[in-house]
N, C-alpha and C positions, 0 to 999 in steps of 0.2 A: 546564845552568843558562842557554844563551844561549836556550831552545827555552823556556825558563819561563819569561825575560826578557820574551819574545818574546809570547809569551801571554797573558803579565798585561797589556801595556801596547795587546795589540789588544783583551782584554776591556773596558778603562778605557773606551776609545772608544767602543766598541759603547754602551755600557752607559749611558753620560753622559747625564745627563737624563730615564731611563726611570723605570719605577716604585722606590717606597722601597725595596726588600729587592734590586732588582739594579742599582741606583745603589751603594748599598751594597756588595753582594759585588767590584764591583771599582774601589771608590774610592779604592782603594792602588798600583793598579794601574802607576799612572804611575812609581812607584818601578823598574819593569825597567830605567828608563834607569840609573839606577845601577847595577844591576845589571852589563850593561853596559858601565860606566867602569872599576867594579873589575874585573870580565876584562881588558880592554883595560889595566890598569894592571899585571897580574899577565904575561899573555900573550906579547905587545908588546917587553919585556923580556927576556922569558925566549926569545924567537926570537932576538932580537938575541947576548943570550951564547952561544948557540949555534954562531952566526958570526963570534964573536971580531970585536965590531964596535968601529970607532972613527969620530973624526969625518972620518975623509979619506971613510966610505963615507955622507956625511951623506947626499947629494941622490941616489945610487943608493935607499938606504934611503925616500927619500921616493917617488920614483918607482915602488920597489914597490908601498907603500902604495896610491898612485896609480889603479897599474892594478888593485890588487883590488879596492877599493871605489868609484871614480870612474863606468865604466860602469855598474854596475847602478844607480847613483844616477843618471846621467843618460838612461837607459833607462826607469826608474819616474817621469821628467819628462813623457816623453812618454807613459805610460800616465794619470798625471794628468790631462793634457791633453787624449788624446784621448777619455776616460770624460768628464770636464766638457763639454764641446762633444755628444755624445750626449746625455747627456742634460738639457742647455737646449733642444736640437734639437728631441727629443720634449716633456719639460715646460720648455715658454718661460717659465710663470708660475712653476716652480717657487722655492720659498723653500729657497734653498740660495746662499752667499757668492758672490758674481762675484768670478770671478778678472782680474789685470789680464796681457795677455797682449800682449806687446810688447817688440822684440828686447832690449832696457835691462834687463825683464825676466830672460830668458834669459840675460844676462851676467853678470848681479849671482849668480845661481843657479850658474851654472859657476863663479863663484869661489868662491862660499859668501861674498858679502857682504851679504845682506840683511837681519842684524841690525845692521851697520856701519854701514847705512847709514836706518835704519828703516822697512824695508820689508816686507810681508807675504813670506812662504813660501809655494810653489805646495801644498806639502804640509805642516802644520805638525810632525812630525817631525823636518825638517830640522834645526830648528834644532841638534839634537846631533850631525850629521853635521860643523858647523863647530866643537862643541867638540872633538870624536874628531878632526879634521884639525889643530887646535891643538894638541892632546896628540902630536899624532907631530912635530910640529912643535919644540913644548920639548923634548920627549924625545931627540931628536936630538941635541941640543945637550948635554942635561945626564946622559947614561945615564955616558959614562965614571967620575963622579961616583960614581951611586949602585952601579955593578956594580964600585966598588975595594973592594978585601978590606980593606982598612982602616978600622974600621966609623965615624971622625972624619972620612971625608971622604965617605961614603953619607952621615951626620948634614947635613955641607956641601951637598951635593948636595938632599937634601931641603929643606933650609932655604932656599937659593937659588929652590924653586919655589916655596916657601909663601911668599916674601916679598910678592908683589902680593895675596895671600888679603885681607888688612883691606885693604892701599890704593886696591886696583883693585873696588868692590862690585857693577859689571856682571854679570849671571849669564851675558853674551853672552862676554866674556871668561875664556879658560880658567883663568887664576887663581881662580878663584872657586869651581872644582870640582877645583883640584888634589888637597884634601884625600883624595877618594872616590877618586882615582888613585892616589893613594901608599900607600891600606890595599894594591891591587895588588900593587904596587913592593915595601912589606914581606914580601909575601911571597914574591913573588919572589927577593927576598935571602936569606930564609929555606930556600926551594928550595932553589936553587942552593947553600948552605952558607956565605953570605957574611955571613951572621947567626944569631945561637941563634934559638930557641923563644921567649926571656923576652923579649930584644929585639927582636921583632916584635909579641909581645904588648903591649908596654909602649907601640909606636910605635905601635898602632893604639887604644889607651886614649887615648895623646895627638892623635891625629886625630876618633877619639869625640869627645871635649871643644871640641875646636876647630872642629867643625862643628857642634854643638848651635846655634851661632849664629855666623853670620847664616844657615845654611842649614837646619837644624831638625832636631828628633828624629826624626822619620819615618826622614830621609835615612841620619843616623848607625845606626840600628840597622841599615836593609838593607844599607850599607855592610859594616858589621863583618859581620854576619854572614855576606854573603857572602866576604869574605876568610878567615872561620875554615871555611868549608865548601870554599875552594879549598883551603887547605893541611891540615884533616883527615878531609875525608871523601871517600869512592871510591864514586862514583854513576854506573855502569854499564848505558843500557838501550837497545836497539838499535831502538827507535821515538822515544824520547827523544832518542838523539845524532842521527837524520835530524833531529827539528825543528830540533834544534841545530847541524844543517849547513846546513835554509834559512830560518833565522832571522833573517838581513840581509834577504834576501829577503820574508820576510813582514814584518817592521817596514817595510819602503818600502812594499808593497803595500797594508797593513789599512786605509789611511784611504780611497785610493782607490776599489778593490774593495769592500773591506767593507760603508763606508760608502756606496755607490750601490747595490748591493744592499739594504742595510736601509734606503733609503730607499724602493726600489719593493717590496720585501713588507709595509712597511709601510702600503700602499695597498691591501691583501688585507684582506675581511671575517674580522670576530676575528681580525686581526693584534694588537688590544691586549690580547688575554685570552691569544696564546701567544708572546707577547714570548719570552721563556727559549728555546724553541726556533728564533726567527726569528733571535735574537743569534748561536746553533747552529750554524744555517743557514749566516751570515753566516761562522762564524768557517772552518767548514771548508771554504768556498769559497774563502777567503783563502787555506788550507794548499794545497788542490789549484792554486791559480792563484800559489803561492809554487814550489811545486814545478817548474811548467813554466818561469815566470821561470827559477830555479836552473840548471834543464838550457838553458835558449837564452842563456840572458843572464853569471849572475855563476860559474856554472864556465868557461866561457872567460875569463871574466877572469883568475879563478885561476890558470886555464895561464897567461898573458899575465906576472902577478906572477911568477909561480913561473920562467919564463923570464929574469929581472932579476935574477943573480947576488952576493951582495954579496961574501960569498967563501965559499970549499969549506965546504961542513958538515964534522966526521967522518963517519968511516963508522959506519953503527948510530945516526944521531940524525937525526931527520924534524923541518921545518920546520915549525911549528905557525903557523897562519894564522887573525886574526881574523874573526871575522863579529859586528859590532856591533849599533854605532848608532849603536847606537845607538844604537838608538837607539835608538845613540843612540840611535839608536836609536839597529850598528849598524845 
């Protein structure tokens, strides 16, 4: 699901502004971010009960986090940066965004404050990188809540995170997509046994409804839907789960990569007669130049996480590790 995520939302791009019928095929595209948030919502959770986690293990748990998603995120900085500077190098005239590139810059980025602060993105994906960092961030605080067997104080606990949903209308702020988090979370509870079947159903009927507005119909159907296909269906393909291992990977990369490639084959005579294959082109460059990232970049990281103990697993249960977004991506 993270490799389908992943797919649609680099199709979206590609695709934007090309002809009717492939504008079209992936103008939904953008929905992978959710996608997504409900892994991350479901995921996220279900590692942490694992590890019999509480709040004494708040800021190791964060520090995890940290190190598995941090560098390859500031790693795809500098691949932004350094594809942007080639090719203004070679096309000076080119009609493509100037980027502003200045150490202020770079800080606002390492923190993940440039929607805090209204500033453009080196890559605009990022901006889910700062919800996905906010969401470990409440979750932190409020899992003991929703991972108690007592399903009046999960209710507490959820209710506690919907409370900024109407007050706070920011989309920059993670309130605003708690909803899409918590179809996750119900299932999660639902997993692990902490909730029936009708109770998860019921909770995700009332997240349906409650994200119909102000966030939209689009949103709520890919939500639910993907929460009822994490807790009932068993989707097994061994080309499939590699996307779905460098699927952080290729969401940071497709706008970079992608998009400066289909800007120079779109400089190739009859490049507008075979659009469909230059998007192709595009896309499976992205997967090979996701791949190498994966092996130089975001599995060492993973070692780096996975070395940041929060406490002993059992034995016979393997630590399940996000690869967003994304993005957010991730």
């Amino acid at each position: 699901m993270r490799g389908f995520a992943a797919l649609a939302v680099c199709w979206f791009h590609f695709t934007f502004g090309q002809s009717h019928w492939l504008k079209w095929s992936g103008q939904y595209g953008w929905l992978g971010v959710e996608t997504f948030f409900v892994i991350s919502g479901f995921i996220i959770p279900y590692s942490l009960y694992q590890y019999r986690y509480s709040i004494r293990d708040y800021f190791r748990f964060m520090a995890k986090r940290l190190a598995r998603l941090h560098p390859p995120y500031l790693a795809s900085i500098v691949v932004v940066v350094a594809l942007y500077l080639i090719v203004i190098t070679i096309y000076p005239n080119a009609h493509i965004a100037r980027l502003e590139l200045s150490w202020k810059q770079f800080v606002w980025h390492f923190f993940y404050l440039n929607d805090f602060i209204h500033k453009d993105w080196l890559n605009v994906v990022y901006w889910t990188l700062s919800i996905e960092l906010q969401w470990y961030l409440l979750l932190g605080l409020t899992f003991p809540l929703i991972a108690h067997r007592n399903w009046l104080v999960q209710v507490a606990g959820a209710m506690l995170m919907l409370i900024g949903y109407r007050l706070v209308p920011s989309v920059h702020i993670i309130f605003h997509s708690v909803p899409i988090f918590l179809i996750g979370v119900f299932v999660f509870q639902y997993k692990m046994g902490l909730s029936s079947v009708w109770r998860m159903l019921l909770s995700m009927v009332a997240m349906f409804a409650l994200m119909k507005t102000p966030i939209g119909m689009p949103v709520s159907i890919i939500a639910t839907t993907t929460g009822l296909l994490i807790a009932f269906a068993t989707l097994e393909n061994r080309w499939c789960n590699r996307l779905g291992e460098i699927s952080y990977s290729l969401y940071l990369l497709h706008i970079p990569v992608g998009l400066t490639i289909l800007s120079f084959l779109s400089r190739l005579p009859y490049s507008g007669q075979l659009l469909v294959l230059v998007d192709l082109v595009c896309l499976a460059a992205c997967i090979y130049a996701s791949m190498l990232f994966y092996r130089l970049v975001e599995e060492p990281s993973q070692k780096w996480s996975s070395a940041i103990k929060i406490k002993p697993i059992k034995k016979n249960v393997a630590e399940e590790e996000l690869v967003p977004a994304a993005v957010t991506a991730d």
